[in-house]
C-alpha positions in Angstrom: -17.6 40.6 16.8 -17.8 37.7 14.4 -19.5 34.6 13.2 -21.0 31.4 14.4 -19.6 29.1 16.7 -22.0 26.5 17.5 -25.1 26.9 19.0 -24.8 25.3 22.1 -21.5 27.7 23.1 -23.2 29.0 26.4 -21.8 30.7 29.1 -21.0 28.5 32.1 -19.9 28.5 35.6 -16.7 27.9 37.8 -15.0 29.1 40.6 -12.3 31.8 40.1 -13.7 34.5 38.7 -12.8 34.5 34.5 -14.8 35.3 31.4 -13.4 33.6 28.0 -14.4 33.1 24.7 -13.6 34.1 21.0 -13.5 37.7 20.9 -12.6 37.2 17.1 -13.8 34.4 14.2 -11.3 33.8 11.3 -12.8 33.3 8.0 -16.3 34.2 9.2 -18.3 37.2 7.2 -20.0 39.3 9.5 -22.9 41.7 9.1 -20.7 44.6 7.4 -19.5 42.3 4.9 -16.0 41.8 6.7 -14.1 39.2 6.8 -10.6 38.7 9.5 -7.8 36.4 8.4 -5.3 34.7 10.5 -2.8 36.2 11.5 -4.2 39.7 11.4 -3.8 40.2 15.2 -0.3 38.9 15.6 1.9 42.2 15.1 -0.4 44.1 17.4 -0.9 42.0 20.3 3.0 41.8 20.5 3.6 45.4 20.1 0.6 46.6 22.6 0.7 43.8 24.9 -2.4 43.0 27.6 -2.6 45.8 29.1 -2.9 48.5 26.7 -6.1 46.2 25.7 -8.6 47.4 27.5 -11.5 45.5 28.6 -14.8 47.4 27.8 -18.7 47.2 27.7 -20.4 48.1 25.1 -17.0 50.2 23.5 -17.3 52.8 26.0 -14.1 54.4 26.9 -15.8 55.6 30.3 -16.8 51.8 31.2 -13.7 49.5 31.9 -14.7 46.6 33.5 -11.7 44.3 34.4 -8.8 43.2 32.5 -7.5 40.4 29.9 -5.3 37.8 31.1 -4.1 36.0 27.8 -5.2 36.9 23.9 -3.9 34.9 21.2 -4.2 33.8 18.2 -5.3 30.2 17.0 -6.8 27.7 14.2 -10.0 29.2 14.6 -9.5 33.2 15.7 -8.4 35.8 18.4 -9.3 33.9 22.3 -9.7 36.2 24.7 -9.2 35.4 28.6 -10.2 37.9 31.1 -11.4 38.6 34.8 -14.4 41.1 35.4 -13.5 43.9 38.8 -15.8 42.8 41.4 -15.1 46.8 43.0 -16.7 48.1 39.6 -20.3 48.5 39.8 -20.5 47.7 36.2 -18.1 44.3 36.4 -20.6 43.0 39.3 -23.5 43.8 36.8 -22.2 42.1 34.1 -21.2 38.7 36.3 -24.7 38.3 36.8 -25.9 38.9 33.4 -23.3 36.9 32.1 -23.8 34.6 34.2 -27.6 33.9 33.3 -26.8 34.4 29.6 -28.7 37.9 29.7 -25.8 39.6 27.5 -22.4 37.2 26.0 -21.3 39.0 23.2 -17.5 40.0 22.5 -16.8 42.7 20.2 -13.3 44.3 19.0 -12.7 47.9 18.8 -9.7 48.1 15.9 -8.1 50.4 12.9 -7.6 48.9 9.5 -4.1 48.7 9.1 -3.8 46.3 5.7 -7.5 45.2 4.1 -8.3 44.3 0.8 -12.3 44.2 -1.1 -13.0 41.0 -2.9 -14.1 42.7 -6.3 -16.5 39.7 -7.2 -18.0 39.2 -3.7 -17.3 42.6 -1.9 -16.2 41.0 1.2 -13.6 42.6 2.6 -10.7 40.7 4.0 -8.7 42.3 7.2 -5.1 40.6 7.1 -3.6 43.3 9.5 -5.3 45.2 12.5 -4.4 47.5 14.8 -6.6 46.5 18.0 -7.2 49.0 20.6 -10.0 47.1 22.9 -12.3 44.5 23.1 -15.9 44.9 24.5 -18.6 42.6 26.0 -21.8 43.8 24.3 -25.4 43.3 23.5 -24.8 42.4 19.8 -21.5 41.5 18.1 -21.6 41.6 14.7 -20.3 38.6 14.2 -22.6 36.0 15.8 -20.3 33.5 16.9 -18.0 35.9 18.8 -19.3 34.8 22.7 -18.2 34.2 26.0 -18.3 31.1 26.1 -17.4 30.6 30.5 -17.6 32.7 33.5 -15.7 31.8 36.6 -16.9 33.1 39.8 -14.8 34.4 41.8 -17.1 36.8 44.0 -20.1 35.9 45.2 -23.6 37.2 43.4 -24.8 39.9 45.2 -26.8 38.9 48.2 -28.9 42.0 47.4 -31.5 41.3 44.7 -32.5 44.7 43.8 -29.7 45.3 42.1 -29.4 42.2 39.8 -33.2 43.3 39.3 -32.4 46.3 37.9 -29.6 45.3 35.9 -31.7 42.6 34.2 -34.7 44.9 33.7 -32.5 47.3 32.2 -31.3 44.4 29.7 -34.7 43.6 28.5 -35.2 47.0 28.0 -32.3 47.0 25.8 -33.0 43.7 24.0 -36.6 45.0 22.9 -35.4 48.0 21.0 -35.6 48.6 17.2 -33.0 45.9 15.2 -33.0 48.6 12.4 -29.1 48.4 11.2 -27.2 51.8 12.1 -26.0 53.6 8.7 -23.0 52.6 7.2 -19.8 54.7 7.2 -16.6 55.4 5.8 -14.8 52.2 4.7 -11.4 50.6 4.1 -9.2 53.6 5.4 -7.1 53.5 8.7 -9.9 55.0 10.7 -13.4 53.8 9.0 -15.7 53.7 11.9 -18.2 50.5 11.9 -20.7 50.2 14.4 -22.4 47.6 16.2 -25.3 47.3 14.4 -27.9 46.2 17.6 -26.1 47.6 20.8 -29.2 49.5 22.0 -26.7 51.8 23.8 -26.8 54.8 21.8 -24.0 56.4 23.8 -21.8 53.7 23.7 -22.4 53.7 19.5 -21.3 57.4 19.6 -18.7 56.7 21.5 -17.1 53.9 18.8 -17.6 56.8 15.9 -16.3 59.2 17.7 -13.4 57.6 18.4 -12.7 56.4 14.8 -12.1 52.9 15.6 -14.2 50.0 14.0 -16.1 47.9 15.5 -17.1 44.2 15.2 
């Protein structure tokens, strides 16, 4: 999760059926104070590979909801390419809301694997990461970390009361308390960092549980 793009970075619309954007900003301090430099992702995106980087909403192991085509690394930080499962309730949920800029947040799930705290400024800078999944969510820590296009490549569902619900659901979640969760352990292999808005207290539990941080 990560820091500002421009403001005017909004989802749009296509025709075959892809969600992109910067899951990652380099250079940007988010929320926690952390800050990812480049070249942080490279060894572990060639030694996991796209598909043993799961696709996930709001960091829930239990919720995948479609897969990554292409992550890589450039100038600016860690592009993420990926299609949403039409056959998952969840993926047809999210089209829509994505799609009507209701949720377009990207967030990584990751273990510290080299770090380092600026003594003077007490950022701390991430040169090596061990990423386990990435996440659209409610709230990325780092603001700038969106999707920034969906493609369609199912139809929206002809049935309304289930975009209804979805959306009611996600004002629900939007109106919640923006009270920042605690902070935990840092600068080990498996500090846990939370998104600090998700509104999905499961989902939050989920991310500590698993030790991974979050951003």
């Amino acid at each position: 999760m990560h820091a500002p793009i421009s403001s005017t970075s909004r989802v749009s619309l296509a025709s075959d059926g892809t969600v992109e954007g910067y899951a990652s900003l380099f250079g940007e301090v988010d929320q926690a104070r952390d800050m990812v430099m480049p070249g942080a992702f490279t060894r572990t995106l060639a030694q996991r590979g796209l598909r043993k980087i799961p696709m996930l909403f709001q960091h829930d192991p239990a919720e995948p909801v479609g897969v990554w085509l292409d992550l890589h690394e450039d100038f600016r930080g860690l592009w993420a390419r990926g299609r949403l499962i039409p056959d998952v309730a969840r993926g047809r949920e999210l089209l829509a809301l994505v799609s009507e800029g209701a949720i377009d947040g990207l967030s990584i799930g990751y273990r510290t694997v080299r770090g380092q705290i600026d003594p003077k400024t007490r950022i701390r800078k991430l040169y090596q990461v061990d990423l386990w999944e990435i996440s659209i969510v409610t709230f990325p820590l780092l603001a700038g970390a969106r999707v920034r296009a969906v493609k369609q490549a199912f139809p929206k569902p002809k049935l309304s009361p289930l975009r209804m619900r979805a959306e009611q659901e996600w004002r629900g979640l939007n109106s919640v308390s923006d009270a920042p969760a605690p902070p935990t352990r840092r600068g080990g292999p498996v500090a846990t960092r939370l998104d600090t808005r998700t509104g999905r207290k499961h989902a939050l539990r989920n991310v500590a549980s698993s030790g991974l941080e979050a951003r």
